[in-house]
C-alpha positions as CSV (number, residue, x, y, z in Angstrom):
1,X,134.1,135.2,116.0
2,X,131.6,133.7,118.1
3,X,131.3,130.7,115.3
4,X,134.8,130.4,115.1
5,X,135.4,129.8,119.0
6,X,132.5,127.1,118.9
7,X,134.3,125.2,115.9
8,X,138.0,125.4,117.3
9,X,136.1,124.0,120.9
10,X,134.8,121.2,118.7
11,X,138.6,120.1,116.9
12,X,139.8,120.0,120.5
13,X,137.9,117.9,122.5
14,X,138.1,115.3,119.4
15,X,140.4,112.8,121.2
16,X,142.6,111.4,117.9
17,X,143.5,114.5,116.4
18,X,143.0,117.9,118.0
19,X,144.8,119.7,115.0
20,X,142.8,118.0,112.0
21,X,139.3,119.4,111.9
22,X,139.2,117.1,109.3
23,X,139.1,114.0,111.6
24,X,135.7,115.4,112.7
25,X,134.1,113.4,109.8
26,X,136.4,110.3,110.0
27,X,135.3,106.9,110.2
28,X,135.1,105.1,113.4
29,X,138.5,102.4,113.3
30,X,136.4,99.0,112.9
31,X,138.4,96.4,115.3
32,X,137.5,92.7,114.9
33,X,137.4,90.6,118.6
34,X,137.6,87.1,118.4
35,X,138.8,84.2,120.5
36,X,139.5,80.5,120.7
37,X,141.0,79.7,123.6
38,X,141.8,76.1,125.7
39,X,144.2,74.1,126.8
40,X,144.7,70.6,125.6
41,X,146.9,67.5,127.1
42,X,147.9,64.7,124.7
43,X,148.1,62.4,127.5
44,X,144.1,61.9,127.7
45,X,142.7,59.6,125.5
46,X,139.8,61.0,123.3
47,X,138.8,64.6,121.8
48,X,137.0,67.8,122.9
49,X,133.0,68.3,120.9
50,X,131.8,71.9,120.7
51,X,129.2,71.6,123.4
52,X,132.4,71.0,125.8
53,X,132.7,74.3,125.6
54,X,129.2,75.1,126.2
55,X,129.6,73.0,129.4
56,X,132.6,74.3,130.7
57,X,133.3,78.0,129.6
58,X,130.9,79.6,127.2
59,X,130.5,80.2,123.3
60,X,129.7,83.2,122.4
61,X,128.9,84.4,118.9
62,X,128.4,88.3,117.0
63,X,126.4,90.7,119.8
64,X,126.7,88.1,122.2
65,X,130.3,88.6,122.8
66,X,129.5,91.9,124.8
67,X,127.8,90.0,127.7
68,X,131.4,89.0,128.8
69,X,131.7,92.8,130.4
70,X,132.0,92.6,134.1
71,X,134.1,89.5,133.8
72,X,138.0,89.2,134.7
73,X,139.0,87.4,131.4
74,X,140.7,89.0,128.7
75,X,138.1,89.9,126.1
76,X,135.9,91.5,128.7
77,X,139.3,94.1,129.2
78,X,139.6,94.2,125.6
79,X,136.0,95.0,125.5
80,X,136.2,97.9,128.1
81,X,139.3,99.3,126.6
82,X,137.8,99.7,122.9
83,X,134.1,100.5,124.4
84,X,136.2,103.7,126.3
85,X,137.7,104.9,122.5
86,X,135.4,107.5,120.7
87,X,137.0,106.2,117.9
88,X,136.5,102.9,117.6
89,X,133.5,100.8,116.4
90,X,133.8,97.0,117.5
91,X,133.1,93.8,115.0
92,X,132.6,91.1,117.8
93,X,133.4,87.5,116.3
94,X,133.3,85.0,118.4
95,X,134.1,84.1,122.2
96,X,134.6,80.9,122.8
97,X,136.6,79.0,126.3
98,X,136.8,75.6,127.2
99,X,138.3,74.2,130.6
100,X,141.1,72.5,129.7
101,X,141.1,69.1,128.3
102,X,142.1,66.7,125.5
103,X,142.8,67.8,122.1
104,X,139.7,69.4,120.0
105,X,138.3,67.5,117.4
106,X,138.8,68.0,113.9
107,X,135.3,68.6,113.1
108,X,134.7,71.0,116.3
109,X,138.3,72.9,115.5
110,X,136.8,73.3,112.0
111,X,133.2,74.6,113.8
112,X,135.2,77.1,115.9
113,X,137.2,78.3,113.5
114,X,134.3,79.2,110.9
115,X,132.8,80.3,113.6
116,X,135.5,82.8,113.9
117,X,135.9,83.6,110.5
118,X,132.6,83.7,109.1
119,X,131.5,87.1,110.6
120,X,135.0,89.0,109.7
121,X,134.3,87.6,105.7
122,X,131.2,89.6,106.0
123,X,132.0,92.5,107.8
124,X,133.6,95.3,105.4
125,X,136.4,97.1,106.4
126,X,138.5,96.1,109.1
127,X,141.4,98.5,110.8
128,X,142.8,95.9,113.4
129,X,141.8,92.4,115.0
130,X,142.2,91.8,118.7
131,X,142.7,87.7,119.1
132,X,143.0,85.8,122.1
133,X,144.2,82.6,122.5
134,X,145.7,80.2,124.8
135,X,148.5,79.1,122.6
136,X,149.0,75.5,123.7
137,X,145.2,73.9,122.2
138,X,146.4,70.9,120.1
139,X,143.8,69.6,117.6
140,X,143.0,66.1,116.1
141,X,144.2,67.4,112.9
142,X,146.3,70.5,113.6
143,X,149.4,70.9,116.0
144,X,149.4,74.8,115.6
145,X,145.8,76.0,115.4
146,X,146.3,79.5,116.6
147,X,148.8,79.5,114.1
148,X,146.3,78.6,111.8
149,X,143.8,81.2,112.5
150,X,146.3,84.1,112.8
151,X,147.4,82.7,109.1
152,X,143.7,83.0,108.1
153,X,142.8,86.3,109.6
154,X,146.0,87.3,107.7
155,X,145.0,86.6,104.2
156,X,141.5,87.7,105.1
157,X,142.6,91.4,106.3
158,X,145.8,92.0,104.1
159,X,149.3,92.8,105.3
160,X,148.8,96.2,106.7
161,X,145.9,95.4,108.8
162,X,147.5,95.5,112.8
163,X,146.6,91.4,114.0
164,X,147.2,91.8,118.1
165,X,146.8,88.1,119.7
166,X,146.7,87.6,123.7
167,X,148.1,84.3,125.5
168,X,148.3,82.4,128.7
169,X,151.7,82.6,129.9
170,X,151.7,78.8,129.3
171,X,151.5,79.3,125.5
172,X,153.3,77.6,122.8
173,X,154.3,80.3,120.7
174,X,155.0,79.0,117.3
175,X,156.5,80.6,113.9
176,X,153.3,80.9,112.2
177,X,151.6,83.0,115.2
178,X,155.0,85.3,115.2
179,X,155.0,85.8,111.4
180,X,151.3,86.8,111.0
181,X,150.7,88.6,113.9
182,X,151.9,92.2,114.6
183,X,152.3,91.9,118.6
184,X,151.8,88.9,121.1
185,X,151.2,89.9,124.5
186,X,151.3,86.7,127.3
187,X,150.2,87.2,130.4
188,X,152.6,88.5,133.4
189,X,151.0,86.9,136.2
190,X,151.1,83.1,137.7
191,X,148.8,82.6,139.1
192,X,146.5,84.3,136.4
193,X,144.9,87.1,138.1
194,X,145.9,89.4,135.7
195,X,143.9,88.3,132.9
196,X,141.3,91.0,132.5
197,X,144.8,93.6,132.3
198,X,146.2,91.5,129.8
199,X,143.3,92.5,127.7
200,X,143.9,96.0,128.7
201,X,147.3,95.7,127.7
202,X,146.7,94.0,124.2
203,X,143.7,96.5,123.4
204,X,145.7,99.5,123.8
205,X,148.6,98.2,121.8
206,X,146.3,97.6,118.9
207,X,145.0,100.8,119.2
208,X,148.5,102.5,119.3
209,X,148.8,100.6,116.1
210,X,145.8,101.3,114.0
211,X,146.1,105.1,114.6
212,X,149.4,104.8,113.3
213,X,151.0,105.9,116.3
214,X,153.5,102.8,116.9
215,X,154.6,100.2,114.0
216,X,154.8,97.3,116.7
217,X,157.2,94.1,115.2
218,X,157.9,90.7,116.9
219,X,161.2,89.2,118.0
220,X,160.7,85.4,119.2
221,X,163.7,83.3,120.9
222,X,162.2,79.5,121.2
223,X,164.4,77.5,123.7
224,X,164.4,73.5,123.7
225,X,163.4,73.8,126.7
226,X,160.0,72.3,128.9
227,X,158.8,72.9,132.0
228,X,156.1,72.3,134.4
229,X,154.1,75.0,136.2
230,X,154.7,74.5,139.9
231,X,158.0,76.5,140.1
232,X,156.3,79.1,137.6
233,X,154.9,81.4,140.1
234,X,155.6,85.5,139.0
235,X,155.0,86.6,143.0
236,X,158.1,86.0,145.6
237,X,161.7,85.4,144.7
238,X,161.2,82.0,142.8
239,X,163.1,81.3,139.2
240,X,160.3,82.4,137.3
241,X,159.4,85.4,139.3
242,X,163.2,86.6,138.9
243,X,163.1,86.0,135.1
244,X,159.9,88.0,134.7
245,X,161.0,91.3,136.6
246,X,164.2,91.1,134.1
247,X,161.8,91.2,131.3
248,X,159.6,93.9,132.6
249,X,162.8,95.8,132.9
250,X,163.2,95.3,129.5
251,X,160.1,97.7,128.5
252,X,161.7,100.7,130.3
253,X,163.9,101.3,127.1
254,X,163.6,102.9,124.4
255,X,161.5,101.5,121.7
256,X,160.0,98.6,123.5
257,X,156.8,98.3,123.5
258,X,156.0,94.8,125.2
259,X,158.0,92.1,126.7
260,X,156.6,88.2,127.4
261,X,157.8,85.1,129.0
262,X,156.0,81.8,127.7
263,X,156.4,79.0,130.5
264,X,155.3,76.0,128.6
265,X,153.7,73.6,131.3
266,X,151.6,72.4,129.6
267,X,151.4,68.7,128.4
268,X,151.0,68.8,124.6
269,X,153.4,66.6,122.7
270,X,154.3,68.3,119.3
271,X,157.6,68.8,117.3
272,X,157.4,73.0,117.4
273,X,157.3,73.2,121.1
274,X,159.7,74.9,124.2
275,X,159.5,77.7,126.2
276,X,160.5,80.7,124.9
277,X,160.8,84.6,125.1
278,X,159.4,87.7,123.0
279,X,159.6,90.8,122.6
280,X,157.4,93.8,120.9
281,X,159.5,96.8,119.4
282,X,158.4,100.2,117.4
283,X,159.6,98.9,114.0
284,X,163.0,97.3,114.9
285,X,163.7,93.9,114.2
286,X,166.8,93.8,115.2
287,X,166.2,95.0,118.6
288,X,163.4,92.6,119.2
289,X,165.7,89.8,118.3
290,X,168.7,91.1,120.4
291,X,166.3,91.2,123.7
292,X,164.3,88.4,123.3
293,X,167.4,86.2,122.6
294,X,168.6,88.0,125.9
295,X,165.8,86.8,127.8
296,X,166.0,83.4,126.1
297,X,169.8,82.5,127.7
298,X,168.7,84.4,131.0
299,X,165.9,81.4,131.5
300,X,168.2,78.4,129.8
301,X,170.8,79.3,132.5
302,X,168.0,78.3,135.0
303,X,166.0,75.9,134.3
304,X,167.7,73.4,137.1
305,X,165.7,75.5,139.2
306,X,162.8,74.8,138.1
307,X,162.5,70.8,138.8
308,X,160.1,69.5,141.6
309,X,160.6,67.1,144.1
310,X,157.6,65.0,145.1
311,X,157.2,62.2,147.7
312,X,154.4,59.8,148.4
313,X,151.2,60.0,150.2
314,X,152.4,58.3,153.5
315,X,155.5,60.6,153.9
316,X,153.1,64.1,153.6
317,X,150.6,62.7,156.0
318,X,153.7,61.7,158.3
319,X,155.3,65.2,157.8
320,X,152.0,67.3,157.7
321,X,151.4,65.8,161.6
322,X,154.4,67.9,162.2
323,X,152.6,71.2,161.5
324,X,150.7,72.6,163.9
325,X,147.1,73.1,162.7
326,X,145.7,73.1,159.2
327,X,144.8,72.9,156.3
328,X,147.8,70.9,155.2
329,X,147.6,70.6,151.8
330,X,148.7,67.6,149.5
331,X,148.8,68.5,146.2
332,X,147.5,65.8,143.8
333,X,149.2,67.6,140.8
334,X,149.0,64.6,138.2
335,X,145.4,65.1,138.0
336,X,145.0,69.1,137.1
337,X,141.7,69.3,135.8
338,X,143.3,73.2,134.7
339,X,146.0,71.1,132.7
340,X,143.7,69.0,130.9
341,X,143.5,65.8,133.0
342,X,140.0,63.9,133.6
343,X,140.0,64.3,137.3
344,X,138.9,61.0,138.4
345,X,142.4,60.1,140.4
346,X,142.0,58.4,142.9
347,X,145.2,57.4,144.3
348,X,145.1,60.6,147.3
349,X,141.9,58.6,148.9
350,X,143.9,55.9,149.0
351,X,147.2,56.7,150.0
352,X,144.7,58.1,152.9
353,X,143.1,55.6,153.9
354,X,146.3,53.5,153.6
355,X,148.2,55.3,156.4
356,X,145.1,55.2,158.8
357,X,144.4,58.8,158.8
358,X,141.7,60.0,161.8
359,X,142.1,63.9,161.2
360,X,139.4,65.4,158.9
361,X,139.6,65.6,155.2
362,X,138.7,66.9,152.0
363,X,139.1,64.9,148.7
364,X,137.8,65.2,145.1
365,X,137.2,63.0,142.2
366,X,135.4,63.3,139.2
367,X,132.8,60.4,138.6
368,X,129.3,60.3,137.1
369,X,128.5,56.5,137.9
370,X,129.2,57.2,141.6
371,X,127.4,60.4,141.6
372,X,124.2,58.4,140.1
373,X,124.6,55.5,142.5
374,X,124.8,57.5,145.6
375,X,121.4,59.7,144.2
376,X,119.9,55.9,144.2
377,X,120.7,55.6,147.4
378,X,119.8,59.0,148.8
379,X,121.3,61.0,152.0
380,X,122.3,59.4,155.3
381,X,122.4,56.3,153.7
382,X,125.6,54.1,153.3
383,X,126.7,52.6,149.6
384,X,129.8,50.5,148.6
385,X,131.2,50.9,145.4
386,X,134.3,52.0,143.0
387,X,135.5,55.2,143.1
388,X,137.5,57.0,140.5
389,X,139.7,56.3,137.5
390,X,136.7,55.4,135.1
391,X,137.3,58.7,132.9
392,X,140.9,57.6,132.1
393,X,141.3,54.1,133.1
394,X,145.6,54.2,131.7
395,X,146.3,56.2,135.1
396,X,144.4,53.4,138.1
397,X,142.3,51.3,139.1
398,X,138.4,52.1,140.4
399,X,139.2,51.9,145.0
400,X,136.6,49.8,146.1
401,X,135.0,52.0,149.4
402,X,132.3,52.1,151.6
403,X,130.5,55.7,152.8
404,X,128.2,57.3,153.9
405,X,126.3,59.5,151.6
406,X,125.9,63.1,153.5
407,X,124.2,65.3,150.9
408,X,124.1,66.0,146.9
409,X,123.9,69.4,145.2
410,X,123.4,70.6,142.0
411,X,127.1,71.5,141.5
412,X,126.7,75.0,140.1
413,X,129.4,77.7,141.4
414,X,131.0,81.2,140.9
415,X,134.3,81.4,140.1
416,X,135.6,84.0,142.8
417,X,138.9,85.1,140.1
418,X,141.5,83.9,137.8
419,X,140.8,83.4,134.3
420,X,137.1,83.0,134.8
421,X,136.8,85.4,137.4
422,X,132.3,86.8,138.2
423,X,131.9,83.1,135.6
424,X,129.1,80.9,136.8
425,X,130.7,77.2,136.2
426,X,128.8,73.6,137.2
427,X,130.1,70.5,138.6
428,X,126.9,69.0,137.5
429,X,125.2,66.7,140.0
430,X,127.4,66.3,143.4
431,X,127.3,64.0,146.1
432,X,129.4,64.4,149.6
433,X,130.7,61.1,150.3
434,X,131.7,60.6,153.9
435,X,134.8,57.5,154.0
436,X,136.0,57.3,157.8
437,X,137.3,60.7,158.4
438,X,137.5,62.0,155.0
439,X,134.5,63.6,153.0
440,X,135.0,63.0,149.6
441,X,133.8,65.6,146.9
442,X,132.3,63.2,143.9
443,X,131.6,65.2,140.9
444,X,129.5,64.6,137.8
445,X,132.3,67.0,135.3
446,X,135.8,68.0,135.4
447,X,136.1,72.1,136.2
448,X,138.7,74.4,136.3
449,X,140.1,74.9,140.0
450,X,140.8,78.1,141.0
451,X,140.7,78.2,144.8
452,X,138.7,76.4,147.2
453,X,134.6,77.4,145.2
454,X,133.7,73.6,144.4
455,X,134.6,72.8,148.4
456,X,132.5,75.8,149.3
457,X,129.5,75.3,146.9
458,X,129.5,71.8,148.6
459,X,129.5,72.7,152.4
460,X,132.7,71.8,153.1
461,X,134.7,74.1,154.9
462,X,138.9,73.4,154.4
463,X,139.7,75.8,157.2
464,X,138.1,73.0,159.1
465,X,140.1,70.2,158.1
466,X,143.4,68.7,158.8
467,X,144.4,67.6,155.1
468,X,142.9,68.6,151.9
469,X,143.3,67.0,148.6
470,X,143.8,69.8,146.2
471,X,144.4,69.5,142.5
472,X,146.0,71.9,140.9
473,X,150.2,72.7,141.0
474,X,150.0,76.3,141.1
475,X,146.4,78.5,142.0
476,X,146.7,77.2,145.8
477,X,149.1,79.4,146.3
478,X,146.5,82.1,145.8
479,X,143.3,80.5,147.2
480,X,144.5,79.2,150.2
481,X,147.3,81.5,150.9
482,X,145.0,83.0,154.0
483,X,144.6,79.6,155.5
484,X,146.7,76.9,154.3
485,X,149.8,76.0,157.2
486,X,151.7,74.1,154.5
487,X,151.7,72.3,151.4
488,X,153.3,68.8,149.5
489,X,153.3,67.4,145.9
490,X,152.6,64.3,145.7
491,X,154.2,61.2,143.9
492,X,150.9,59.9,142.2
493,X,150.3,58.7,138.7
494,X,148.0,61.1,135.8
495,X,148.7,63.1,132.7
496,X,149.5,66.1,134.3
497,X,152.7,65.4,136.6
498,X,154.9,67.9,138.5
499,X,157.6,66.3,136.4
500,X,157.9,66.0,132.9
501,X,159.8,63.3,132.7
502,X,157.4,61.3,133.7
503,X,155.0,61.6,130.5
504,X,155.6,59.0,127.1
505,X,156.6,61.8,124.5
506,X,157.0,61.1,120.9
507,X,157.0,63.8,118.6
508,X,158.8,66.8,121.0
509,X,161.9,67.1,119.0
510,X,164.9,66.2,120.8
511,X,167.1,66.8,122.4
512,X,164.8,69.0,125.1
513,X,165.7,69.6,128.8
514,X,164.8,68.0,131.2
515,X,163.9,64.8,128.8
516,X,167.3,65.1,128.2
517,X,169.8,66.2,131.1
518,X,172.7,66.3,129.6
519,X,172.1,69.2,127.0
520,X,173.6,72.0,128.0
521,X,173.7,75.0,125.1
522,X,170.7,75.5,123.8
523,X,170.2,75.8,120.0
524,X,168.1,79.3,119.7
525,X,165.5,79.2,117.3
526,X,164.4,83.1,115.9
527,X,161.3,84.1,114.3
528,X,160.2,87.6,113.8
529,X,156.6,88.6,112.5
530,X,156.7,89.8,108.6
């Protein structure tokens, strides 16, 4: 009797199956972890190398994909939620993020992606694969490539194998990503602070599915339909806020499992792309289909809200005199380093000094050749020279200025949350330029702006200043919502513009609102995964 309590003790505590002794002896699931993930604009010239990665997110390869605990991004919640599973043993693959940028190259997509797959080739028996992804990278030779991988991870595993796959809210989801993939999960959240729970979120699913508990199916509405991200926040009352609470709604019926909204913002010019809406069901097609075409008309029926009005330089200094205080804000979104752009505008310095500002402000710029040429010079020393629009010449001209040069830095910084949340980034070398009244932030590489950390990591303080040039249409609202007495987007020239419109497409399939205003019922396209 006594031997008997002991073993029915054991079957209990075994957290799969209390009622199988059985599962005792069972073999740990195996779960594969890999991700690509970056965002690429066609509207910079050139292509992304590997070590851009290296530079400006990490790459990560087999063991070493398990430093990413005690992050914020989505493999790290991935990570925790497997690690926490008794019965789970992890095959890490490869973790690899890049700021965003231009496309990749065909020779470091083809790197990446071996990258990826050579380790699951090798690695036996595979019960489910965790991907993540942004969903909008565009590649010299490729226009899906998370398609791509998802196709290859496919044939690799077999058809019953559970494929899970995580993207940015932003992400262009595309047939081939639906059709070989078991669930897609975006993230809820603009701005992304909910990255590390998107993770969370995927993880679980996946697990739900390789213990056979759910049989999780796809239904995919894709609307001709693009959109920038300034009116894309998820927090307040604004378009996009309303249309994500509908869709959370959604996964309070029966048979749901997951419901996404993809906002595509970003600037990739490719015949398969449009915002769109999906939805995750416990083996019912139909039912996917039915609620994400749902969702799909809810967000057609406003997407005039969504359009941004923007004025120039001269009319946000005249109106930001109005406010009391500061930081006022003037949002240089045409040059969103987080959208892909180089970062070397240069047209909110000038539009400054144009109007004869005297209050104190903060700029940025990306440019290596100034950076160098103020290290020549050293601190408290003054230096003429051209600033800006060297990177991506098609957007300016180099402003001729004169300054003085206060200090230089290494550039290294922590991200304090958002996608790369506890992340150590770097600027490379930096140089504070003072020009009249406004210090100018000259930077040796592009990074990812989350809130105000290169400022900081500089000595500058924006609480102290009457205008600051920030750029980026969307995480202000979240770094500098303790601080910041108002905010305008500005009319300036760049690839990454508040307004679509503005951009030279070519291949985007038309028609597509708002390149074309006078559709008005959209043509629906459905996917569902296989």
């Amino acid at each position: 009797m006594e031997g008997q309590a002991n073993c029915a003790l054991s079957i209990n505590v075994n957290p799969f199956n209390p009622h199988d002794p059985w599962s005792l002896f069972a073999m740990p699931f195996r779960i594969a972890v890999g991700q690509i993930s970056s965002e690429s604009n066609h509207f910079v010239p050139g292509f992304c190398e590997v070590d851009f990665f290296r530079h400006t997110g990490y790459l990560l390869e087999g063991e070493e994909v398990f430093t990413l605990a005690g992050t914020t991004n989505e493999v790290a919640g991935a990570l925790e939620t497997l690690t926490a599973a008794s019965d789970v043993e992890i095959a890490p693959l490869l973790a690899a993020r890049a700021n965003s940028s231009k496309p990749l190259s065909a020779a470091c997509y083809a790197e990446l992606t071996e990258r990826l797959l050579a380790p699951l080739r090798t690695a036996g028996a595979i019960d489910g694969v965790f991907l993540s992804h942004h969903g909008s990278m565009a590649t010299e030779a490729e226009d899906d490539p998370e398609g791509a991988i998802a196709e290859a991870v496919r044939k690799m595993v077999g058809p019953l194998v559970p494929i899970v796959m995580t993207l940015d809210l932003h992400g262009n989801v595309t047939r081939r990503m639906v059709e070989h993939c078991n669930a897609i999960l975006g993230y809820e959240h603009y701005p992304h602070d909910d990255v590390f729970s998107t993770g969370v979120r995927g993880a679980t699913l996946l697990l739900r599915a390789v213990r056979s508990e759910v049989q999780p199916v796809i239904g995919h509405a894709k609307l001709p339909l693009i959109l920038t991200g300034f009116h894309g926040s998820t927090q307040g009352d604004g378009p996009f806020a309303l249309l994500m609470r509908d869709a959370k709604l959604l996964e309070t019926a029966p048979g749901i499992l997951s419901t996404s909204l993809f906002f595509v913002g970003s600037y990739i010019d490719m015949p398969d792309m449009g915002c769109s809406a999906l939805v995750v069901t416990d083996n019912d097609r139909d039912q996917a289909t039915e609620a994400a075409s749902r969702l799909a008309y809810h967000f057609w029926h406003r997407r005039h809200a969504f359009i941004v009005d923007v004025i120039s330089v001269a009319e946000a200094v005249r109106r930001g005199r109005e406010i009391s205080g500061g930081p006022v804000l003037l949002l240089d979104t045409a040059d969103t380093t987080g959208g892909g752009a180089s970062g070397d505008g240069i047209g909110l310095v000038s539009g400054l000094l144009a109007a004869g500002v005297s209050e104190p402000c903060l700029a940025m710029v990306v440019d290596p050749e100034a950076v160098q040429l103020c290290l020549q010079h050293g601190a408290g020393n003054e230096v003429t020279l051209d600033l800006g629009h060297k990177l991506d010449p098609h957007w300016g001209e180099p402003l001729r200025v004169t300054g003085k040069v206060l200090r230089s830095l290494d550039g290294r910084f922590c991200y304090t949350g958002g996608i790369l949340g506890g992340s150590w980034s770097s600027m490379g070398p930096v140089v504070v330029l003072q020009i009249g009244s406004i210090q100018v932030l000259v930077m040796s590489l592009p990074t990812y702006d989350w809130a105000d950390e290169q400022y900081r990591a500089a000595g500058l303080q924006p609480e102290q200043a009457k205008f600051v040039g920030v750029k980026n249409m969307m995480n202000f609202r979240f770094g500098y919502r303790d601080v910041m007495k108002g905010y305008f987007v500005l009319d300036l020239p760049g690839p990454t513009p508040a307004d679509m419109r503005q951009l030279p497409f070519r291949r985007i399939v038309r028609p597509t609102f708002p390149l074309d205003e006078e559709l008005t019922e959209p043509d629906i396209l459905l996917s569902t995964s296989k």
